[in-house]
Backbone as JSON, one array per atom type, in Angstrom:
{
  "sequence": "XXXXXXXXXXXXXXXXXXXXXXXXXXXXXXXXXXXXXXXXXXXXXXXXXXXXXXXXXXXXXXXXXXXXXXXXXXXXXXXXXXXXXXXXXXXXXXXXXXXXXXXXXXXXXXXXXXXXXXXXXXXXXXXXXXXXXXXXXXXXXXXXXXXXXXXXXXXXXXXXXXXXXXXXXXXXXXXXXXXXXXXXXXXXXXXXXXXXXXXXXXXXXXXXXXXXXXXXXXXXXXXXXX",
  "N": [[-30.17, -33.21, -70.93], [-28.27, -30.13, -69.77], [-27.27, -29.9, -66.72], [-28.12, -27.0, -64.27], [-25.41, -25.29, -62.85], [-24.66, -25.19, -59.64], [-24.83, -22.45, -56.98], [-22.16, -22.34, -55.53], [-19.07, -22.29, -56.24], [-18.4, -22.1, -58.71], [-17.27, -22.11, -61.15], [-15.92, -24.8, -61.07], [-18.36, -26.17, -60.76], [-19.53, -26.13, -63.17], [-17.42, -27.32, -65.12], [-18.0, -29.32, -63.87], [-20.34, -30.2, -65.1], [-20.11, -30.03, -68.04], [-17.78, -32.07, -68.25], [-19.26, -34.02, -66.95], [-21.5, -34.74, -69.53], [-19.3, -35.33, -71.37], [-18.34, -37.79, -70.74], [-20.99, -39.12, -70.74], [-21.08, -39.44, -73.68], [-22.66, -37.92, -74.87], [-21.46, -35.55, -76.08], [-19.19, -36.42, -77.98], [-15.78, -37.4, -78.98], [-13.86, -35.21, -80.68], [-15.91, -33.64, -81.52], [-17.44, -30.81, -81.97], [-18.34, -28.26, -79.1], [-20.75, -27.03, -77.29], [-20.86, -23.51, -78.2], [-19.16, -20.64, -76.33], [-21.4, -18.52, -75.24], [-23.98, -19.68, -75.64], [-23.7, -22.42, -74.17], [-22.89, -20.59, -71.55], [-25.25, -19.68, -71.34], [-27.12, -22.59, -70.78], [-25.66, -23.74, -68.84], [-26.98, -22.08, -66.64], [-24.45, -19.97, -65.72], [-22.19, -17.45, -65.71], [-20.03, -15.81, -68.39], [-18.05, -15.56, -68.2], [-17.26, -17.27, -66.23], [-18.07, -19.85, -67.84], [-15.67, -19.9, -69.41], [-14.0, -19.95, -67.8], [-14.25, -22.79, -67.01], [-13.68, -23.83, -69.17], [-11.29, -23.36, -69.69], [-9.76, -24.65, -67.57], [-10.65, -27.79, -68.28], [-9.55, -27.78, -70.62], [-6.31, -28.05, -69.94], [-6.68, -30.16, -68.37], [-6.73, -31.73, -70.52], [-8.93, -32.22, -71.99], [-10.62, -31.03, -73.79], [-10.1, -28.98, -76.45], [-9.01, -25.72, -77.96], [-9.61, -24.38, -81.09], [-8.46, -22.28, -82.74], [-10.69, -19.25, -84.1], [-12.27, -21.6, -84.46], [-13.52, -22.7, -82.87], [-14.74, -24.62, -79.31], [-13.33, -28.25, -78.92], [-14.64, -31.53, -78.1], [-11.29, -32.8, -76.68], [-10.6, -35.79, -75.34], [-12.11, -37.96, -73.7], [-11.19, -39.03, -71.08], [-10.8, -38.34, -68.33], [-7.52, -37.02, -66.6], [-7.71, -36.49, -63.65], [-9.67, -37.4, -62.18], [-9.34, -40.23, -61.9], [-6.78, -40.33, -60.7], [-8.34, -38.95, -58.42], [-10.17, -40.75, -57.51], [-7.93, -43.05, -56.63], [-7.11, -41.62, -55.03], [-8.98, -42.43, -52.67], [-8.71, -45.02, -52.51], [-7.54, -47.8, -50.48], [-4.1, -48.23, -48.25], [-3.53, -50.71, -48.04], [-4.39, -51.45, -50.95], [-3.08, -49.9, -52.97], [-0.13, -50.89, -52.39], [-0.68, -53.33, -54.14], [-1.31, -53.04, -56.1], [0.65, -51.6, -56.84], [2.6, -53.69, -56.29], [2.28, -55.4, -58.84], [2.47, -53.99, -61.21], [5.75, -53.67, -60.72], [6.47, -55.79, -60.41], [5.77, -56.99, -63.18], [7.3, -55.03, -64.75], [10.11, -55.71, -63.73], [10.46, -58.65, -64.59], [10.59, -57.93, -67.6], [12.72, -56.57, -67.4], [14.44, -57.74, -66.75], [14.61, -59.72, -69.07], [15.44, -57.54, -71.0], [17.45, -56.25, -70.14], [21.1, -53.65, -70.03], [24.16, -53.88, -69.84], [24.97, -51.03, -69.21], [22.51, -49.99, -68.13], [22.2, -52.15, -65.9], [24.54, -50.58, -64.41], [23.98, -48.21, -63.75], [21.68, -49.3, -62.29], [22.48, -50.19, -59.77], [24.34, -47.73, -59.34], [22.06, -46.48, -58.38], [21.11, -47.84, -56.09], [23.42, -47.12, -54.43], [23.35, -44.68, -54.43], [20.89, -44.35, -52.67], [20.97, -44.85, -49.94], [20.02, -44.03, -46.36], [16.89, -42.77, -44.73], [16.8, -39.64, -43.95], [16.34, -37.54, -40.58], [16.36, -34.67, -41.13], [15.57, -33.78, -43.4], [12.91, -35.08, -42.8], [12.81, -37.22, -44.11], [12.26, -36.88, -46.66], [14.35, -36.57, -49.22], [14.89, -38.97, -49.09], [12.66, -41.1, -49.78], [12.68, -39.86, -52.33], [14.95, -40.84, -53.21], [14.49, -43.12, -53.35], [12.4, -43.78, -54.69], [13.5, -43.16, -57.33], [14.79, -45.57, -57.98], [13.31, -47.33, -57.92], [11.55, -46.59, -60.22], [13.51, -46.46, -62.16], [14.01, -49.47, -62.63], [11.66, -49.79, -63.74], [11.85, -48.17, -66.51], [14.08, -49.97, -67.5], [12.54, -51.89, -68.19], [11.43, -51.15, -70.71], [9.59, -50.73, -71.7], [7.18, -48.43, -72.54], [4.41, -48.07, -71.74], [3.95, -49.3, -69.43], [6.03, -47.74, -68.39], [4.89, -44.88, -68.18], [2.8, -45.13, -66.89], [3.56, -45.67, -63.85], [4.93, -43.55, -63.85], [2.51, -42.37, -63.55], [1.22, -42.63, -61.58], [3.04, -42.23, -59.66], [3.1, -40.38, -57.38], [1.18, -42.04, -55.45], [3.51, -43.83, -55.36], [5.51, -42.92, -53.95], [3.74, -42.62, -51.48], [3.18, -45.01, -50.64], [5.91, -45.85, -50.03], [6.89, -43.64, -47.97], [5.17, -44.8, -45.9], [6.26, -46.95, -44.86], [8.27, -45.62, -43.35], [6.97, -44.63, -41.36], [5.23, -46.15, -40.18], [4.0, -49.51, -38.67], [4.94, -50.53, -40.86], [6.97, -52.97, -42.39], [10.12, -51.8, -43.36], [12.11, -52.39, -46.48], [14.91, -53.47, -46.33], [18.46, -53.23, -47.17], [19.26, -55.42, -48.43], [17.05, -56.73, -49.39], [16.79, -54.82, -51.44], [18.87, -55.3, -53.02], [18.65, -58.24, -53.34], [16.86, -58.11, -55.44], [17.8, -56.68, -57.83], [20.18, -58.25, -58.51], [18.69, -60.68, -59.25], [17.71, -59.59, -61.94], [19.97, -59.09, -63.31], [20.35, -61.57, -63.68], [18.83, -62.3, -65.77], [16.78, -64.14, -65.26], [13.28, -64.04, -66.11], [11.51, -65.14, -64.35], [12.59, -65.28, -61.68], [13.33, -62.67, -61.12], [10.71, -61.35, -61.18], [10.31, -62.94, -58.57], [11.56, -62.21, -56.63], [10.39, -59.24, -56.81], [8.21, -60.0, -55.96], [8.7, -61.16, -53.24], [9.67, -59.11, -51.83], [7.18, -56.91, -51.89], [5.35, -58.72, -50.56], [5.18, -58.87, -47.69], [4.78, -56.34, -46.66], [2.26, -56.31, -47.78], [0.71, -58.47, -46.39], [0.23, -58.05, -43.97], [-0.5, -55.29, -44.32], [-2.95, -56.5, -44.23], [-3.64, -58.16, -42.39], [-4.95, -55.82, -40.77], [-2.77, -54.0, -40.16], [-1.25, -50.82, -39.97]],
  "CA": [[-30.16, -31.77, -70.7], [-27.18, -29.89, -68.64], [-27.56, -29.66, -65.07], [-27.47, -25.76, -64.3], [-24.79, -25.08, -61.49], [-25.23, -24.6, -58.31], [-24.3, -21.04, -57.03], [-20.98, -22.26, -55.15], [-17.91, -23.29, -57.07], [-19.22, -21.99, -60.32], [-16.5, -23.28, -62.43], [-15.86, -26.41, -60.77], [-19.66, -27.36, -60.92], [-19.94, -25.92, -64.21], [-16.59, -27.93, -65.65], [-18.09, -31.31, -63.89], [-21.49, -30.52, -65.58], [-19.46, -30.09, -68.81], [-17.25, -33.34, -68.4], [-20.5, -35.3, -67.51], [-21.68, -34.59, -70.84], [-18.32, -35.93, -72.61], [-18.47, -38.85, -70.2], [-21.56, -39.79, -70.9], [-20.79, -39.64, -75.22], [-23.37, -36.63, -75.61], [-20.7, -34.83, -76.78], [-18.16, -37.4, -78.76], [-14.62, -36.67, -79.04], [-13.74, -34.85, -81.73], [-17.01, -32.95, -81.77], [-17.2, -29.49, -81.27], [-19.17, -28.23, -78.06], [-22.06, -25.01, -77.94], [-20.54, -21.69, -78.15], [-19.57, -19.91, -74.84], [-23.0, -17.79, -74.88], [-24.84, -20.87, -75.49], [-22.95, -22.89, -72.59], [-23.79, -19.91, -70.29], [-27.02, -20.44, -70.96], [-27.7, -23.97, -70.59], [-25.55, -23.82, -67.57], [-27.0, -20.79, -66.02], [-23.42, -19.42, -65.21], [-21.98, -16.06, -66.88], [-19.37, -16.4, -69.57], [-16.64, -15.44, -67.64], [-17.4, -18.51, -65.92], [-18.19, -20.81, -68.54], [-14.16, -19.63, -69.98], [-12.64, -21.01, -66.75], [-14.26, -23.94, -66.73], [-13.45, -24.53, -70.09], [-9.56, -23.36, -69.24], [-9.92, -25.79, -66.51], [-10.79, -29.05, -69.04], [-8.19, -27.84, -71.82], [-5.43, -28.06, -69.12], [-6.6, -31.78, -68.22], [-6.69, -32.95, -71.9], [-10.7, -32.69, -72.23], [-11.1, -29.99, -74.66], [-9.16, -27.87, -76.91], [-9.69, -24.63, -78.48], [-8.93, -23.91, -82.32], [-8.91, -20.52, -82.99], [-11.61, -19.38, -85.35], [-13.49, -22.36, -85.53], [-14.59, -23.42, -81.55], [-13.69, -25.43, -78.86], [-13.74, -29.41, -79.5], [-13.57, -32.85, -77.17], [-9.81, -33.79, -77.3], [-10.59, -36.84, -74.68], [-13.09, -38.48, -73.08], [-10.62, -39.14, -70.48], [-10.06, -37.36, -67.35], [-6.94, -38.34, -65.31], [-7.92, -35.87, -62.35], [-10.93, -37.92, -61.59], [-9.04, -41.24, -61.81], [-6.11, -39.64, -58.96], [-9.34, -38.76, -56.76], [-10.45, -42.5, -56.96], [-7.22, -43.48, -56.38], [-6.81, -40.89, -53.6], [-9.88, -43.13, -51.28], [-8.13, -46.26, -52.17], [-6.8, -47.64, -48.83], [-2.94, -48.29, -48.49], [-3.07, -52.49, -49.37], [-4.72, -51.63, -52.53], [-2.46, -49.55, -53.6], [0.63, -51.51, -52.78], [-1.13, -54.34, -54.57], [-1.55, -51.88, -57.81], [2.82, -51.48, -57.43], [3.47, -55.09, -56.74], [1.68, -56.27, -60.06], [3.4, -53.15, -61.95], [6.51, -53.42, -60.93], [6.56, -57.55, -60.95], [6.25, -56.87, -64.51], [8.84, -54.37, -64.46], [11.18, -56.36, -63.3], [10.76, -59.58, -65.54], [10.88, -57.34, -68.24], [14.4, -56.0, -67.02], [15.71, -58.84, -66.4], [15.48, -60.03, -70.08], [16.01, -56.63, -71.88], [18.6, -54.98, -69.7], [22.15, -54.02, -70.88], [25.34, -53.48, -68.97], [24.76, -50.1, -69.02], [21.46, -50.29, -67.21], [22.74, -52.68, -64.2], [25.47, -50.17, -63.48], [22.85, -47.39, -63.21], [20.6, -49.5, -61.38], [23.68, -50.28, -59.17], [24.3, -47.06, -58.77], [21.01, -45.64, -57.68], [21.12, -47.87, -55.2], [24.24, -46.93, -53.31], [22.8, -43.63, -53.59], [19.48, -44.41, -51.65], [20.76, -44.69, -48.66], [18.89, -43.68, -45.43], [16.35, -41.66, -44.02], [17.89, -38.43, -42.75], [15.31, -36.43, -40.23], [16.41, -33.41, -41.38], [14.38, -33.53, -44.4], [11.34, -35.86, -42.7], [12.98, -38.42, -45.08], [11.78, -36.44, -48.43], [15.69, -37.18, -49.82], [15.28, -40.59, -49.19], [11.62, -41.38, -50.55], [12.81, -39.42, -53.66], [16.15, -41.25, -53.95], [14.25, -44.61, -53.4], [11.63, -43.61, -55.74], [14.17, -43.21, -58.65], [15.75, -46.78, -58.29], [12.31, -48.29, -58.85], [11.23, -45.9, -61.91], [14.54, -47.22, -63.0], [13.69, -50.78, -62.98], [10.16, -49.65, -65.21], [12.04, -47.65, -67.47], [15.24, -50.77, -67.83], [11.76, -52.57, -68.55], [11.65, -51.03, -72.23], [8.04, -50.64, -71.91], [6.93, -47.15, -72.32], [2.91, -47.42, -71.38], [3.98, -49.3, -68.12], [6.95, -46.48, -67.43], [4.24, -43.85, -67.95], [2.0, -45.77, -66.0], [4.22, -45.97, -63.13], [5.1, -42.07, -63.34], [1.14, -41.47, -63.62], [0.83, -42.77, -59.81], [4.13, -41.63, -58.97], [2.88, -39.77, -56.22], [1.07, -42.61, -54.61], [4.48, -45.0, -54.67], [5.42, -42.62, -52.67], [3.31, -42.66, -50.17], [3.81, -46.27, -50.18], [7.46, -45.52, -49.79], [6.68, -43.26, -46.87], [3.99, -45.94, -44.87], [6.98, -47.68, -44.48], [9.01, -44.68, -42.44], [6.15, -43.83, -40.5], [4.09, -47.12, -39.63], [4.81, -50.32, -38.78], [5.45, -51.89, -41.73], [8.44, -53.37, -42.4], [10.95, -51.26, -44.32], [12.27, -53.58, -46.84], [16.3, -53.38, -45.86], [19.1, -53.11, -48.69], [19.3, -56.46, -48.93], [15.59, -57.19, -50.27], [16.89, -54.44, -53.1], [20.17, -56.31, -53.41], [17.84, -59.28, -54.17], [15.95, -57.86, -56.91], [19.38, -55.99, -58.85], [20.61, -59.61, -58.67], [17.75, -61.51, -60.48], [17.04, -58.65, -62.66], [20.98, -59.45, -63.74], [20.58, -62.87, -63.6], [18.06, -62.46, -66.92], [16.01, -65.09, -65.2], [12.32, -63.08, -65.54], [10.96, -65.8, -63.27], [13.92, -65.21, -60.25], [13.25, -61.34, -61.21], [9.35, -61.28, -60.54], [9.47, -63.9, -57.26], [12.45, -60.9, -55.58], [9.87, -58.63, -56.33], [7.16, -60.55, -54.65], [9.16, -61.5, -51.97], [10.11, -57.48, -51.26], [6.22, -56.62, -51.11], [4.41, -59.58, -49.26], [5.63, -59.15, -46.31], [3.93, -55.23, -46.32], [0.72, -56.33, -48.03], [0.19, -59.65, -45.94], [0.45, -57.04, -42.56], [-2.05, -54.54, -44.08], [-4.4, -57.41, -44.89], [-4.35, -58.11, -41.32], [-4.84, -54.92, -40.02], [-1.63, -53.07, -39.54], [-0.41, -50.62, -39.01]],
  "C": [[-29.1, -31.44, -69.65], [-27.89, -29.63, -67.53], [-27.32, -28.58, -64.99], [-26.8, -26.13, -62.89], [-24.92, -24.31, -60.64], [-24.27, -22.76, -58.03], [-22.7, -21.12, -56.33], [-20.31, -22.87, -55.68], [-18.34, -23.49, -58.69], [-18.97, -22.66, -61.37], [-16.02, -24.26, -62.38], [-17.42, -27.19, -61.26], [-19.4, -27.01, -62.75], [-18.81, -26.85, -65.48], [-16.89, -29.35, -64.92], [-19.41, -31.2, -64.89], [-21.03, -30.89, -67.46], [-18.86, -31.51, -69.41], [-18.43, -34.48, -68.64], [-21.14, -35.54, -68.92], [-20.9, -34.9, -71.93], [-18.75, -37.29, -71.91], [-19.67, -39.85, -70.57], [-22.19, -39.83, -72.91], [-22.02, -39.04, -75.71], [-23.04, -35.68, -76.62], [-19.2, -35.75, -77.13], [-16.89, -36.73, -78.93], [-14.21, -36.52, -80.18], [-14.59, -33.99, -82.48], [-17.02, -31.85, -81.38], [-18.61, -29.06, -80.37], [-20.36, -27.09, -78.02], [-20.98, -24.13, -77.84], [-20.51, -21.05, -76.63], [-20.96, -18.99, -74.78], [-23.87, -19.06, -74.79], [-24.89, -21.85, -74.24], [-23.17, -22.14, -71.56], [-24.87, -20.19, -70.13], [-27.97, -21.46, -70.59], [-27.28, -24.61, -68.84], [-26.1, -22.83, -66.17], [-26.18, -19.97, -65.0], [-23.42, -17.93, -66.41], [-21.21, -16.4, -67.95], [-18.42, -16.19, -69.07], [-16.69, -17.1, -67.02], [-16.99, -19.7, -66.74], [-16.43, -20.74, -69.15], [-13.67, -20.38, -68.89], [-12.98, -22.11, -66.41], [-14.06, -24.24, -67.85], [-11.86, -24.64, -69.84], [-9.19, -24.06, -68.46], [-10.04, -27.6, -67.46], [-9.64, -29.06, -69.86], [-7.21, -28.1, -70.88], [-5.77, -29.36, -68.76], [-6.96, -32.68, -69.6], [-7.67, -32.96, -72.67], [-10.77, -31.7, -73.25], [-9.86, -28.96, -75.53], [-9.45, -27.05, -77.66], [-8.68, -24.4, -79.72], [-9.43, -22.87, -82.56], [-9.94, -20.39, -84.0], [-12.6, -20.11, -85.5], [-13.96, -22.81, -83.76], [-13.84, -23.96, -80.39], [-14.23, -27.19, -79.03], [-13.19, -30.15, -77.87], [-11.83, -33.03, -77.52], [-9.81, -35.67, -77.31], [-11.72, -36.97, -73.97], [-12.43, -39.23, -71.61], [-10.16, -38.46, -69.7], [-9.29, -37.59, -66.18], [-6.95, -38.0, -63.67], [-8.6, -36.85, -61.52], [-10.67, -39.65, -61.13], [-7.62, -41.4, -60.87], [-7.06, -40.02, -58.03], [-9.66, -40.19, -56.78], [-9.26, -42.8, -56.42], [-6.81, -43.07, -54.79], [-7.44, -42.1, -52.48], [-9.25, -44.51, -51.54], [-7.34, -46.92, -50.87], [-5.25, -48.41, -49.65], [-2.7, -49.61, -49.17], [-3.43, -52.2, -50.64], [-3.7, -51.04, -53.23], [-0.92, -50.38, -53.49], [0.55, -52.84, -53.16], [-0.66, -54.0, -55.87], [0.18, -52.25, -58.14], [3.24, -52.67, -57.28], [3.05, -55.52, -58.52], [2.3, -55.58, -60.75], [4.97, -53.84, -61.91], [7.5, -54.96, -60.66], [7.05, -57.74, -62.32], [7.25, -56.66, -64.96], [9.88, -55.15, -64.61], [11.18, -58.19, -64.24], [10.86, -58.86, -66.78], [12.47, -56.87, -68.72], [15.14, -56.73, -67.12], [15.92, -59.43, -68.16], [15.87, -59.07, -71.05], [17.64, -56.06, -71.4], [19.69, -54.94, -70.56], [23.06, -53.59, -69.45], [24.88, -52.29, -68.66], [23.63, -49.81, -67.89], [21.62, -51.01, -65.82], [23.7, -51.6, -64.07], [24.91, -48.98, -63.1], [22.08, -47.34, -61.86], [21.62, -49.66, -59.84], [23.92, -48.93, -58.22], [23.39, -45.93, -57.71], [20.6, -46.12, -56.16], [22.09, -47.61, -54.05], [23.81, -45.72, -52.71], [21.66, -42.91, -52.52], [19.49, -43.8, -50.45], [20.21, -44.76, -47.58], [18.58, -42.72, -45.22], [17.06, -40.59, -43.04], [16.41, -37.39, -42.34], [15.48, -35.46, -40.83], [15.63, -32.99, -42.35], [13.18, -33.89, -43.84], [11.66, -37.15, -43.62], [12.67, -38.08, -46.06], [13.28, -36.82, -49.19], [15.27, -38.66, -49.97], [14.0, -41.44, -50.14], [12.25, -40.72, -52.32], [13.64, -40.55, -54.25], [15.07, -43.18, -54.44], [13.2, -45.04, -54.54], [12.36, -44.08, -57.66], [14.68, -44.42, -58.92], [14.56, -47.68, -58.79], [12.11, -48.16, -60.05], [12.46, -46.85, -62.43], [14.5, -48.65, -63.71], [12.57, -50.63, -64.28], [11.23, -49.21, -65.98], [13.0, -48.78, -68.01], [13.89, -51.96, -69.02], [11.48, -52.81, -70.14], [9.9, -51.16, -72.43], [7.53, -49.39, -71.77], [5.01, -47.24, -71.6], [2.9, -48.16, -70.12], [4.92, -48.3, -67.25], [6.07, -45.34, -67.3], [2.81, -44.13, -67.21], [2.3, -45.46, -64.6], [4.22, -44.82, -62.9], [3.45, -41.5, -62.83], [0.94, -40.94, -61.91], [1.91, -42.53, -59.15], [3.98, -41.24, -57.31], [2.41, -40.68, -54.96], [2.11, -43.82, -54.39], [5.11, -44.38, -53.65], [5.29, -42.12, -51.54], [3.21, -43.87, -49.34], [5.25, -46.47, -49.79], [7.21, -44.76, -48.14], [5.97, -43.62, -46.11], [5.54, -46.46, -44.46], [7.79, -47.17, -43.23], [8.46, -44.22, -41.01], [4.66, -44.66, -39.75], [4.66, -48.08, -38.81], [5.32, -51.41, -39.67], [6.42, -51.93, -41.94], [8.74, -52.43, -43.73], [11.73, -52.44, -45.16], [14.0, -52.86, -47.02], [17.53, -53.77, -47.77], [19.42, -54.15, -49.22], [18.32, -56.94, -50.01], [16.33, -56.38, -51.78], [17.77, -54.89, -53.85], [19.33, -57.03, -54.39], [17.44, -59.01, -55.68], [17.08, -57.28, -57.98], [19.75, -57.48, -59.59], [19.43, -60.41, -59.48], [17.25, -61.11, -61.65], [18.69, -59.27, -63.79], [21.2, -60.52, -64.19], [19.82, -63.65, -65.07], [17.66, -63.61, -66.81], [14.73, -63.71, -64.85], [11.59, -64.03, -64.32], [11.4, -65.01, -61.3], [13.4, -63.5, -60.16], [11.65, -60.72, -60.43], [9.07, -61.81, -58.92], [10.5, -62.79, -56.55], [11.29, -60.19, -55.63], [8.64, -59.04, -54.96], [7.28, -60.6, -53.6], [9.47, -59.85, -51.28], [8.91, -56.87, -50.59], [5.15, -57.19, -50.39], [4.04, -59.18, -48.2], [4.61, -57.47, -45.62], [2.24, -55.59, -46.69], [0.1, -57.24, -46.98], [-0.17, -58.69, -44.65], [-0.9, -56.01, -42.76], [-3.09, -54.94, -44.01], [-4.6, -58.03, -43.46], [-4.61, -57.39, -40.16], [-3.94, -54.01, -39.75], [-1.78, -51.68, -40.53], [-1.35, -50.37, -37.91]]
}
């Protein structure tokens, strides 16, 4: 039976009471859901309500509305809810999550790449650079951002490049721990390293640069730092 929602955050409670109900395969994907009057009712919200929490699910994937005939599951998958986990994750976990990604990555690269691709990757890094206050370093996290994506995308693997973009946001914040802690910034050499084994179309040589780039931050958070 739905949970009615509470009186604050009408269409938030009323779009988790909603989800719980795909989540827990009450309502199967591909199945069409009650009727907004019906849904008011079960949730004891109004219908204006029950609309923006449905406009709220269609916009994360969960539901979609065919004219005429209702609205249906799309997904049983909601990637809001799998952000907010991610959000309480502490900082080692997550640059655990991007070494193992972008390990891959990078043996990947190393035996697909083409010319074309090293002079890219090449170039993204001259354009890195350094941290300039004037932004807070947002230029530089961006630029440094793009030379990794680069490596995923050289990878030729599309469900680890859209992997990679998913958490985008938290590489960098792993990118910015580095500016603003004490963990070691990993210097243009370390990225040297990894260009070079990625070139070298050894995936072995390609994976142990990456390793060697984020140890040195994970081993530090794992004993406490910053």
């Amino acid at each position: 039976m739905l949970l009615q929602a509470p009186r604050t955050s009408l269409a938030d409670s009323a779009a988790n009471s909603i989800r719980a109900e795909i989540a827990a395969g009450r309502w199967a994907v591909g199945s069409r859901i009650p009727i907004e009057p019906q849904l008011a009712l079960l949730l004891g919200v109004s219908r204006g309500t029950v609309r923006e929490a449905v406009k709220t699910l269609v916009s994360r994937g969960l539901l979609e509305v065919r004219q005429g005939s209702g609205t249906y599951v799309r997904s049983g998958f909601d990637p809001s809810v799998s952000l907010q986990k991610m959000r309480r994750a502490s900082l080692r976990d997550q640059f655990e999550v991007r070494r193992a990604l972008e390990v891959e990555a990078a043996r990947l690269a190393a035996i697909r790449h083409t010319a074309k691709d090293l002079r890219n990757l090449k170039s993204l890094l001259e354009k890195r650079g350094v941290p300039d206050a004037k932004d807070g370093g947002a230029g530089f996290i961006e630029r440094d951002l793009a030379f990794h994506l680069a490596i995923v995308d050289i990878s030729g693997n599309l469900a680890l490049a859209e992997t990679c973009r998913f958490i985008a946001g938290y590489i960098k914040e792993t990118i910015a721990s580095t500016m603003s802690t004490s963990l070691p910034e990993p210097d243009i050499a370390a990225h040297e390293a990894i260009v070079e084994a990625i070139a070298s179309r050894d995936p072995d040589r390609a994976a142990e640069a990456v390793r060697a780039f984020m140890s040195p931050m994970i081993e530090m958070l794992s004993q406490g730092a910053p």
